[in-house]
C-alpha positions in Angstrom: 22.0 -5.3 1.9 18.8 -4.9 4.1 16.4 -2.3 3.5 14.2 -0.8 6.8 10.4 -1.3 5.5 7.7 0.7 7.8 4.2 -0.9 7.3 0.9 1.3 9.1 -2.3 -0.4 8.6 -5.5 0.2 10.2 -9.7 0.3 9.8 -10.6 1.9 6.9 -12.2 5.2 8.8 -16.4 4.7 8.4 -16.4 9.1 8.5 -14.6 11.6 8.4 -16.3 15.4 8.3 -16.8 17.4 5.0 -14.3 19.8 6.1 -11.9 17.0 6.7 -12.3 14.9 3.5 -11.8 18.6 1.7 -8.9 19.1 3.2 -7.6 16.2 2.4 -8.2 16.0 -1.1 -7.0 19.1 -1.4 -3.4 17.3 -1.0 -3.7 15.4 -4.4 -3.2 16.1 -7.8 -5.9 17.9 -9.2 -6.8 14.8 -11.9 -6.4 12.6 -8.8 -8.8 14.7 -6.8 -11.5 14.4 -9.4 -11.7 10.7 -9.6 -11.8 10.4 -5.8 -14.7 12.9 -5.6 -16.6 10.6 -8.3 -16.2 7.2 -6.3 -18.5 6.1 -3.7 -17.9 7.6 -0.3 -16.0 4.3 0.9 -13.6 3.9 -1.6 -13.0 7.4 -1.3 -12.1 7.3 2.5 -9.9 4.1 1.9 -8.1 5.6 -0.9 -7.7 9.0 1.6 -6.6 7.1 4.8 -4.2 5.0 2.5 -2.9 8.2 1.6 -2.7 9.3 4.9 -0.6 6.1 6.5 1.5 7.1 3.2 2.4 10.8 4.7 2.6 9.0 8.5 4.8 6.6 7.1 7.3 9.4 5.5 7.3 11.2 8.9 7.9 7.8 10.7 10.5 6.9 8.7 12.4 10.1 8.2 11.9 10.9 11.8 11.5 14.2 11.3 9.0 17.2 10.7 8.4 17.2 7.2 6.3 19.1 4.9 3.0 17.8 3.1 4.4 15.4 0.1 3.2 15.8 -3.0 1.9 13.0 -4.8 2.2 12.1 -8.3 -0.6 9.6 -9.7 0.7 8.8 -13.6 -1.7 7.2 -15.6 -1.0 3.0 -15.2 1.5 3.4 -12.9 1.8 3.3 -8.9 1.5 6.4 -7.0 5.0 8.3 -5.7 5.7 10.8 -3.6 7.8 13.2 -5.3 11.5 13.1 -4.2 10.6 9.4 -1.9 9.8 7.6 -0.5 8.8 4.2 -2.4 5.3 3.5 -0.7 2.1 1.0 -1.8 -0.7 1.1 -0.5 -3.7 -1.4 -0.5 -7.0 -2.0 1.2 -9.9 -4.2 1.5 -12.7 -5.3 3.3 -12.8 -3.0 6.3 -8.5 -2.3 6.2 -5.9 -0.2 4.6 -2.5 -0.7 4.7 0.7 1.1 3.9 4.2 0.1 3.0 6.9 2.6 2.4 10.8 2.2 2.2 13.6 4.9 1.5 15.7 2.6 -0.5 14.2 0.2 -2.6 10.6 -0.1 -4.2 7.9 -2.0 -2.3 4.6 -3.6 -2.9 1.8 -4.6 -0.5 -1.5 -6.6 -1.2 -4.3 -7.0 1.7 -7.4 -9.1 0.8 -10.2 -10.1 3.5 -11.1 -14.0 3.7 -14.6 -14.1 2.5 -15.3 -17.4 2.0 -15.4 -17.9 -1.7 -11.5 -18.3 -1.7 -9.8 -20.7 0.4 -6.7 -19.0 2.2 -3.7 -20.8 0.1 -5.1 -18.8 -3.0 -5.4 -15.6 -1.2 -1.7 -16.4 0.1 -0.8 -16.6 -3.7 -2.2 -13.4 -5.5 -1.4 -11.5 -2.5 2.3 -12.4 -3.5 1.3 -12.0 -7.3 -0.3 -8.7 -6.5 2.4 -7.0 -4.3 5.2 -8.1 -6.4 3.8 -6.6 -9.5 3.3 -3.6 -7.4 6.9 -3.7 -6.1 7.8 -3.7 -10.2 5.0 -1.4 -11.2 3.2 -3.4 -13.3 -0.3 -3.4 -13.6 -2.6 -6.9 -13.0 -2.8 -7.2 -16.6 1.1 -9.0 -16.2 0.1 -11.5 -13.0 0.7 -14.3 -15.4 4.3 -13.3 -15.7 4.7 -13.7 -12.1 6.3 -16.4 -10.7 5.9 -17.1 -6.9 7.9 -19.0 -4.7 8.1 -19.7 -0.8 10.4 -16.7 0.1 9.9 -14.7 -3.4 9.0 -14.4 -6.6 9.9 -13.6 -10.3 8.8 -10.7 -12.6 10.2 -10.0 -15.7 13.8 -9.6 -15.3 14.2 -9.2 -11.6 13.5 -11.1 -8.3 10.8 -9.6 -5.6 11.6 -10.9 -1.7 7.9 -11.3 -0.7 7.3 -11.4 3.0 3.3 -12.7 4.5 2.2 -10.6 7.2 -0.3 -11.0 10.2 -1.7 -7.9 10.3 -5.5 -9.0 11.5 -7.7 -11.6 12.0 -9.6 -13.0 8.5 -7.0 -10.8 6.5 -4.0 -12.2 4.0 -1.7 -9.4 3.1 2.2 -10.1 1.5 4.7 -7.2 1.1 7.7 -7.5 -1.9 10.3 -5.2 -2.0 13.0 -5.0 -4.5 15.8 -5.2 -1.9 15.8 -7.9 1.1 13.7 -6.5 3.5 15.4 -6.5 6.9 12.7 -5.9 9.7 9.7 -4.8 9.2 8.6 -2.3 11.5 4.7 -2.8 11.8 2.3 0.0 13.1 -1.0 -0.9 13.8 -3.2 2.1 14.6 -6.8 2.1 16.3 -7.7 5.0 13.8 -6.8 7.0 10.9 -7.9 10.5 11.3 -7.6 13.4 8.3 
């Protein structure tokens, strides 16, 4: 069995207008809301456009009209949309990314070569991180991950981890609980509110 992955990534937007960033927070949990207004304006736009690829994604995938999700943020666990889609979403440097899947949970780790870590490493906690997102761990378990070429171990279950070229100087892995078929990738010039 194959599950159909959908995976948007883009630039991390550098503005978006008071009104807009408002509106969007407006979408999230009300505890959720709260600690994006009291990060920096940066990580708040790349936590609101990885939000935003999540919603794209659901649309996408779904291919149909559907309603605003609502988002569920539990305390040391993964974001969800309530009633699915399984989505993760990561970013770094000047990109966000989103994974999301219908039938099986995934995880997705982007980091941004920046000289202090040669690629191979990168290549290795991007598995480690995506898989423990895939299981919904937190980092404080990467030492009970065990990666492989086409996978890797956590706990009691195997993660199918997959690299992905999704720009130059970045190293990002997706794991998904399931065998991921095809990977429909999106890249978009812009992520707007």
């Amino acid at each position: 069995m194959h599950c159909r992955i959908i995976l948007l990534h883009g630039p991390i937007p550098l503005h978006w207008s008071a009104d807009a960033v408002a509106r969007a927070l407006t979408t999230l949990p009300y505890a959720r809301r709260l600690e994006l207004e009291r990060r920096d304006p940066r990580a708040r736009l790349a936590s609101l456009a990885g939000a935003r690829l999540a919603v794209a994604g659901l649309r996408r995938l779904r291919g149909e009209s559907v309603q605003e999700p609502q988002f569920e943020y539990a305390q040391d666990r993964k974001p969800r949309i309530r009633g699915g889609p399984h989505f993760s979403v990561s970013h770094s440097g000047a990109r966000v990314a989103c994974a999301i899947c219908e039938s099986a949970d995934v995880g997705l780790d982007l980091e941004v070569e920046d000289g202090r870590r040669d690629r191979a490493w990168l290549e290795h906690w991007t598995a480690v991180e995506a898989t423990l997102k895939a299981a919904g761990r937190g980092l404080r378990d990467s030492r009970e991950v065990r990666v492989r070429v086409d996978g890797a171990w956590c706990g009691p279950q195997w993660y199918w981890t997959r690299r992905l070229d999704l720009a130059p100087y970045t190293v990002a892995t997706l794991a998904s609980a399931v065998a991921p078929g095809d990977v429909e990738t999106v890249a978009l010039a812009s992520i707007d509110p």
